[in-house]
Structures are given as C-alpha cells and as structure tokens.
Backbone as numpy.savetxt, mean C-alpha at the origin, in Angstrom:
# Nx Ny Nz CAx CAy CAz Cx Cy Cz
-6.27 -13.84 16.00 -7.11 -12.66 16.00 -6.23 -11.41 16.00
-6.68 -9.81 15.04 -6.06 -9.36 14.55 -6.35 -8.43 16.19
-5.57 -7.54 17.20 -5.60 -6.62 17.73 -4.99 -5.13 17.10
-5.66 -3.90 17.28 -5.18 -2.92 16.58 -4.90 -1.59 17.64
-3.42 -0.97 16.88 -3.12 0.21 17.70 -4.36 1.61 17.79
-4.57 1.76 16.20 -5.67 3.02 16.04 -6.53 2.62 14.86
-7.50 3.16 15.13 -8.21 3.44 13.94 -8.77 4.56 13.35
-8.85 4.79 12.37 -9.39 6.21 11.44 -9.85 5.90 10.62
-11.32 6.94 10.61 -12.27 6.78 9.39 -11.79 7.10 7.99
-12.19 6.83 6.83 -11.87 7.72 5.78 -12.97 8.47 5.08
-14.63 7.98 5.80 -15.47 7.78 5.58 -15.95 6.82 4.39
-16.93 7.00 4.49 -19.00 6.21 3.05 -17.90 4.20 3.85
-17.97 4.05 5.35 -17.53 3.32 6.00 -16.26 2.66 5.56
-15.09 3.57 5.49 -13.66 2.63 4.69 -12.92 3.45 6.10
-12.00 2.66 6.65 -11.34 2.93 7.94 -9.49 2.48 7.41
-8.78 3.14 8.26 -7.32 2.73 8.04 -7.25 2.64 9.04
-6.66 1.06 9.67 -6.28 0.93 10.98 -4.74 0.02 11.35
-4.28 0.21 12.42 -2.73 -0.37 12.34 -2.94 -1.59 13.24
-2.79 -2.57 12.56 -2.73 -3.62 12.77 -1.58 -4.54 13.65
-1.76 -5.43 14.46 -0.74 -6.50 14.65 -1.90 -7.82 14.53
-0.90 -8.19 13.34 -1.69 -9.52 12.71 -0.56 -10.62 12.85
-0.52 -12.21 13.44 0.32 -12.77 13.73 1.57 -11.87 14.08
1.78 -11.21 15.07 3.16 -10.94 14.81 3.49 -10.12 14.31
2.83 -9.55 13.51 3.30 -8.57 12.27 2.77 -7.24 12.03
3.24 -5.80 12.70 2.66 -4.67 12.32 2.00 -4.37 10.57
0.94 -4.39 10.59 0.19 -3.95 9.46 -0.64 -2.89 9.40
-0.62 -2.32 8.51 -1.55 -1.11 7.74 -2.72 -1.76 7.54
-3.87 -1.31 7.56 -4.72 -2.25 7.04 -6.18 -0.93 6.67
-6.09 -0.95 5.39 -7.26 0.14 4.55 -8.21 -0.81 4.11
-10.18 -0.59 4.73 -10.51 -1.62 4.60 -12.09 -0.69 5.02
-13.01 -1.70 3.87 -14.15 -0.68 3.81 -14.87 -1.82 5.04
-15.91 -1.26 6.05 -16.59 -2.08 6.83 -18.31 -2.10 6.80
-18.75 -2.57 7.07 -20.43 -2.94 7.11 -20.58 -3.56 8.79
-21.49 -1.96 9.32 -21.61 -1.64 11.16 -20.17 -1.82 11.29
-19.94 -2.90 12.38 -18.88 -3.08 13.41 -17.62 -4.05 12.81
-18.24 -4.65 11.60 -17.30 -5.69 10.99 -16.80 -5.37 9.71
-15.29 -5.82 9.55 -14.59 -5.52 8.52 -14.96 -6.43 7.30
-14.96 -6.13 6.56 -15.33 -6.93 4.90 -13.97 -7.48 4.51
-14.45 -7.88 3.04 -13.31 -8.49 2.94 -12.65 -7.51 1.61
-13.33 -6.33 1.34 -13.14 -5.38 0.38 -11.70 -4.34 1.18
-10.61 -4.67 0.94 -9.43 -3.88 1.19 -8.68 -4.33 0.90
-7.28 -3.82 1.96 -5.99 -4.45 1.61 -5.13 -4.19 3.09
-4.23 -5.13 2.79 -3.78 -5.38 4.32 -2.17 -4.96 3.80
-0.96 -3.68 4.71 0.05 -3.17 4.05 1.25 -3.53 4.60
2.42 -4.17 4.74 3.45 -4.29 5.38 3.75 -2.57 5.67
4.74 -2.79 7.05 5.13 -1.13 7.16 6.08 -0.57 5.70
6.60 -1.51 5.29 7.64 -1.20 3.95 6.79 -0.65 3.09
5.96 -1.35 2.95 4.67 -0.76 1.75 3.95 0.11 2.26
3.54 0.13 3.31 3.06 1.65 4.00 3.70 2.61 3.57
4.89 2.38 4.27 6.00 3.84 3.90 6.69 4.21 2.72
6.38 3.03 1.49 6.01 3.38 0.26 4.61 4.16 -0.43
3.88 3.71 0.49 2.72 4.21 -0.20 2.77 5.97 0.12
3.09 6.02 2.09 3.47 7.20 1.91 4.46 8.25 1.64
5.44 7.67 1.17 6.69 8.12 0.08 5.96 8.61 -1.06
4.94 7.74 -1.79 4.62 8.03 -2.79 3.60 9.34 -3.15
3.01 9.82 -2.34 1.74 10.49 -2.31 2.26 12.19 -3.45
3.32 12.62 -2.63 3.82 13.66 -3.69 3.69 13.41 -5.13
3.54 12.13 -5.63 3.80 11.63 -7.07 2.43 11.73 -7.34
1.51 11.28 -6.26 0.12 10.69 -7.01 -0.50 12.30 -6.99
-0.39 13.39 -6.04 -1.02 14.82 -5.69 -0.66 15.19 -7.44
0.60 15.30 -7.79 1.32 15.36 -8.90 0.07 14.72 -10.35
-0.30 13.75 -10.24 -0.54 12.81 -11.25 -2.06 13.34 -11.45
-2.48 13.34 -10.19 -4.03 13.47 -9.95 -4.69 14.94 -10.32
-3.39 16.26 -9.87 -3.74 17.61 -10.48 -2.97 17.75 -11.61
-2.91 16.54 -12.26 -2.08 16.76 -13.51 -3.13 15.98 -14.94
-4.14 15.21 -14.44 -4.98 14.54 -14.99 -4.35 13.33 -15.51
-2.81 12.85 -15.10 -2.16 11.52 -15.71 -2.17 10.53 -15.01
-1.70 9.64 -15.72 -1.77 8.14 -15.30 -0.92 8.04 -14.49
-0.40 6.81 -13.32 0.44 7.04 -12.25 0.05 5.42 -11.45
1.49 4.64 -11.40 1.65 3.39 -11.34 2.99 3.14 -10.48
2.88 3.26 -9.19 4.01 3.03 -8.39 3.70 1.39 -7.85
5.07 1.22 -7.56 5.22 -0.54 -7.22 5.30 0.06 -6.07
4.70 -0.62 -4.94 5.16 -0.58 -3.09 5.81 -1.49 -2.77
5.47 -3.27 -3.56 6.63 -4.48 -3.21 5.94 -5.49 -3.07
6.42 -6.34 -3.32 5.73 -7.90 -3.60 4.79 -7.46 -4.99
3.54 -7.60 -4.74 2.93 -7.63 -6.09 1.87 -6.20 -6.14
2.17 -5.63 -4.93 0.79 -4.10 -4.89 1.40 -3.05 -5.46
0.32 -2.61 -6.01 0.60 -1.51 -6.59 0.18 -0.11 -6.19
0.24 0.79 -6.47 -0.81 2.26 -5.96 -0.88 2.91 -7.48
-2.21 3.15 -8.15 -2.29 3.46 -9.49 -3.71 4.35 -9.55
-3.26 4.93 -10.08 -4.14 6.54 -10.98 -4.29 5.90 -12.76
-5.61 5.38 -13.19 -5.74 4.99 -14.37 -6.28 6.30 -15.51
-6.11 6.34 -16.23 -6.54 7.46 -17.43 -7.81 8.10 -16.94
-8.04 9.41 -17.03 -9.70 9.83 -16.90 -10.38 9.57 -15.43
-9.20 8.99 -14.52 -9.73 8.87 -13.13 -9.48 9.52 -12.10
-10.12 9.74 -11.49 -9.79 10.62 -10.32 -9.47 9.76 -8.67
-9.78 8.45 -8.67 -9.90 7.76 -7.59 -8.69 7.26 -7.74
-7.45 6.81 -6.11 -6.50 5.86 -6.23 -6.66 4.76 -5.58
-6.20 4.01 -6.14 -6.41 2.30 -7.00 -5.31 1.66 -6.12
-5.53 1.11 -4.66 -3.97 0.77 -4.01 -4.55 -1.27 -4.02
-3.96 -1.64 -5.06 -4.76 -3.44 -5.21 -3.14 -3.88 -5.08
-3.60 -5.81 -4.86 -2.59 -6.78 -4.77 -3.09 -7.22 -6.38
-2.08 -7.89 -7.06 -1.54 -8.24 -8.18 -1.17 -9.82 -7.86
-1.30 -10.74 -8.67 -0.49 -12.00 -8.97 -0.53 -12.74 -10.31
0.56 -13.13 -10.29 1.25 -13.61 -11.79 0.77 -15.23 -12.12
-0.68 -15.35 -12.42 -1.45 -16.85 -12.62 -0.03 -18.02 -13.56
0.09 -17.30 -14.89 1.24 -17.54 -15.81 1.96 -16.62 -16.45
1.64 -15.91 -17.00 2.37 -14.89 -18.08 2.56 -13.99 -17.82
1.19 -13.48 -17.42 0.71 -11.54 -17.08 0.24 -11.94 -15.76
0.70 -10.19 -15.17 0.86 -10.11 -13.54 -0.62 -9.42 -13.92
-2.02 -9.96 -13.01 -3.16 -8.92 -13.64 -3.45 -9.12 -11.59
-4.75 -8.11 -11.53 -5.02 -7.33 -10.64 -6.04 -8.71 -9.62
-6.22 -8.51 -8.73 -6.78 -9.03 -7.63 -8.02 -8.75 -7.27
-8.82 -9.04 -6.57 -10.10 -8.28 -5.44 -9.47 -8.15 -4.21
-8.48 -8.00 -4.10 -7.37 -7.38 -2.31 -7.21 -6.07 -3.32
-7.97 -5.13 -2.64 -7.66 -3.47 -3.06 -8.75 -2.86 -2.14
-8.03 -1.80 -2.47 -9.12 -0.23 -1.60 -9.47 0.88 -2.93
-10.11 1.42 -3.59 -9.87 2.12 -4.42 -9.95 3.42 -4.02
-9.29 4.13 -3.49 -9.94 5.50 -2.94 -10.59 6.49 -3.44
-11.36 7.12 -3.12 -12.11 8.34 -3.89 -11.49 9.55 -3.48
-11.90 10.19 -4.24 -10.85 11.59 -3.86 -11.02 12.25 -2.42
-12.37 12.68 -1.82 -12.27 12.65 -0.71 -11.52 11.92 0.55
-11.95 10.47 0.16 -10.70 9.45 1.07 -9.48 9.32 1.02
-8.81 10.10 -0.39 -7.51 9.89 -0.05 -6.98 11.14 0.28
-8.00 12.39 0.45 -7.81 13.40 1.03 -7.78 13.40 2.51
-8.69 12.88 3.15 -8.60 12.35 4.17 -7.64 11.54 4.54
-7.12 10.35 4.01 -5.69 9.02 4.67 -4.26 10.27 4.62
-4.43 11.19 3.72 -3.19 12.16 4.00 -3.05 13.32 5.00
-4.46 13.19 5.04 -4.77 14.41 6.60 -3.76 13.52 7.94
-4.30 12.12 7.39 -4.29 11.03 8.33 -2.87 10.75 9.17
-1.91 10.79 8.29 -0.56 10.09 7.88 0.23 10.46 9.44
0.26 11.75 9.57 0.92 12.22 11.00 0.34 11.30 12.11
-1.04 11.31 12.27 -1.61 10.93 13.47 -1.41 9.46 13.47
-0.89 8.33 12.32 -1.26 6.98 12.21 0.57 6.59 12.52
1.61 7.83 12.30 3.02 8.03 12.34 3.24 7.78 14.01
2.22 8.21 14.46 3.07 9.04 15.89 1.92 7.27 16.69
1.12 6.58 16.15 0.81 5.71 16.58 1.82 3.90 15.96
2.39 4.42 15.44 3.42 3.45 14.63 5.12 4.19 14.69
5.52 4.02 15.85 6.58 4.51 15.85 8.42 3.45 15.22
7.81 2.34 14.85 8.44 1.26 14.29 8.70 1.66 13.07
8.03 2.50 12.30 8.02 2.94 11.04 9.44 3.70 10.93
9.82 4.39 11.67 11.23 5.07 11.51 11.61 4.38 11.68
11.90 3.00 11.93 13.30 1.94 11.30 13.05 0.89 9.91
12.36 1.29 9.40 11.89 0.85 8.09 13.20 0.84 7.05
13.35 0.45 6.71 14.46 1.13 5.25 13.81 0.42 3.88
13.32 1.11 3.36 12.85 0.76 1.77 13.68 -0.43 1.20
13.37 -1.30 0.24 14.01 -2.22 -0.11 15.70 -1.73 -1.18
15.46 -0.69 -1.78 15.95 0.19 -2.52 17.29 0.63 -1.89
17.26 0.88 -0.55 18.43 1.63 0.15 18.74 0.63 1.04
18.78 -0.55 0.76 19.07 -2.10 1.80 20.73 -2.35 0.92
21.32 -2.75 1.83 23.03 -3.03 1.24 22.88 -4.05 0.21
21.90 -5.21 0.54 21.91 -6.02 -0.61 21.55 -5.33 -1.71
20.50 -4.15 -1.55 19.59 -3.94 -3.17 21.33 -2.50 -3.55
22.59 -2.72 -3.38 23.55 -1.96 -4.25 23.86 -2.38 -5.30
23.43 -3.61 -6.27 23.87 -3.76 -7.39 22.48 -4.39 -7.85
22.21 -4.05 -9.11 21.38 -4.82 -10.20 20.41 -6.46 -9.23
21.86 -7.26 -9.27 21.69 -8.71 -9.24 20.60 -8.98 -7.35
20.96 -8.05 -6.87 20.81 -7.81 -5.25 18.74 -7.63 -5.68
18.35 -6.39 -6.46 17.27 -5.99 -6.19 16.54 -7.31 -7.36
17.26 -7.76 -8.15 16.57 -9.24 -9.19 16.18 -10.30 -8.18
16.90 -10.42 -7.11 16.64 -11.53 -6.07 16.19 -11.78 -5.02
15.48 -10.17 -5.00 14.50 -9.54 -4.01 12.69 -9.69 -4.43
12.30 -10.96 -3.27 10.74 -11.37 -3.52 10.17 -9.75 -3.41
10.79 -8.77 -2.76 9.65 -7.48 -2.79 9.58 -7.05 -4.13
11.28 -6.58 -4.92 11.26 -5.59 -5.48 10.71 -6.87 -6.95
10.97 -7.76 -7.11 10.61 -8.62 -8.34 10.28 -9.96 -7.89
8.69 -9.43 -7.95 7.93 -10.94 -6.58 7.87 -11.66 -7.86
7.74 -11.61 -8.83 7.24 -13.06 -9.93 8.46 -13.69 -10.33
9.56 -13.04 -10.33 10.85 -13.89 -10.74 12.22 -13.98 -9.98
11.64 -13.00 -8.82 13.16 -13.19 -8.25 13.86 -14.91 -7.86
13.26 -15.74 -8.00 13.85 -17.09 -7.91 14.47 -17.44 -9.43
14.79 -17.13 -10.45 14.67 -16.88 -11.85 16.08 -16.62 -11.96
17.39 -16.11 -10.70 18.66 -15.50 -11.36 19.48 -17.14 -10.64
C-alpha cells in the first residue's frame, strides 16, 4: 500500500501527489473519482520528476510558440505538446516490436492544470527534499561517453541491452 507525503489538486479531479510506493519515492499525477485514485495517470521516478521539471521552460516556450515539443524524461515517458494543441501529454511508451507507440499510463494536462502543477513545483520541492540529490542520467560519470548513455535502460530503454 502506497503512503503519501502531500497532495495537490490540479483540479476537474486530477491531483499530484508524492508518493512512497514499495520503497520508492514517486511523483504520482493522477485523475481521481471522490476519494479513489483511477487508473487514468502516471506514476514518476524523482529522475523523471526532475526532468519533467527541468523541462517546463521548453514546453512554456513550445506552448506560447504554438509548436510541437517532445522531451524524453527516461525509460520510455515522454512529456509532449502535439501540433494544434494546447494540452501537455506526459504518457509511458513501450516498444511491442518495431515502433515505440504510446500507452494508457498518461495524464494529459489542460492548460489550466499545467498552470497550476507549475504554481505547484516549489510547494511539492520543499515536501521532497531527496530531490536535491537527484543527478539526471546525462551528468552521471558513466553517461561521459556515447557507449555509457547506449547502455543506459533510462536514457535508451528499448535497446540498451543491444551494445
């Protein structure tokens, strides 16, 4: 059973709350019906958290820019702004055979809600203080050469067994 540090609304009932699930600090953006969570969200490692909120300058960027916008967070999720949309798109991905295609593990945010999860970010920071020892997969001693980030399940979840 999942126990949680905080929770915050984003409202139309979608909540971001910090999770310890087995063991494991999680993000967890997740629409609910009354008192119980659905199964409509997505559950975030802190790495991918602090990718997602690394990323937000890019998507503010993308979103008052009317473009498309496709950041990797690690393993197979993505955070994506599609053509003509205004909502962000934070889904899990897996590679059946060929093509890596999209999941039902996502949150799609509406513009209000992701106006709100960035209001959010300080208050969910100062309740996750583990997050300042995070280090992105990117700035890890192994990921200093090419062959390091190829053999990394985050940064290349469908083939890093492949070198």
């Amino acid at each position: 059973m999942a126990s949680y540090r905080c929770k915050y609304s984003l409202g139309n009932e979608r909540y971001v709350q910090v999770n310890e699930w087995k063991g494991e600090l999680r993000v967890d953006l997740r629409e609910w019906q009354g008192d119980k969570p659905t199964k409509k969200g997505i559950s975030l490692t802190l790495m991918r958290w602090k990718n997602v909120v690394d990323a937000m300058e890019f998507v503010d960027q993308s979103l008052g820019n009317k473009q498309v916008y496709n950041a990797h967070l690690g393993g197979n999720v993505y955070m994506s702004i599609k053509a003509g949309c205004v909502c962000v798109d934070i889904r899990q991905n897996w590679k059946p055979k060929d093509d890596v295609v999209p999941t039902k593990k996502c949150l799609c945010l509406r513009p209000a809600e992701y106006v709100k999860l960035k209001e959010l970010i300080p208050d969910i920071g100062k309740n996750l203080p583990e997050l300042d020892s995070v280090v992105p997969c990117y700035l890890q001693s192994d990921h200093m050469n090419q062959m390091g980030a190829l053999q990394c399940s985050e940064c290349n979840p469908n083939d890093f067994m492949n070198w």
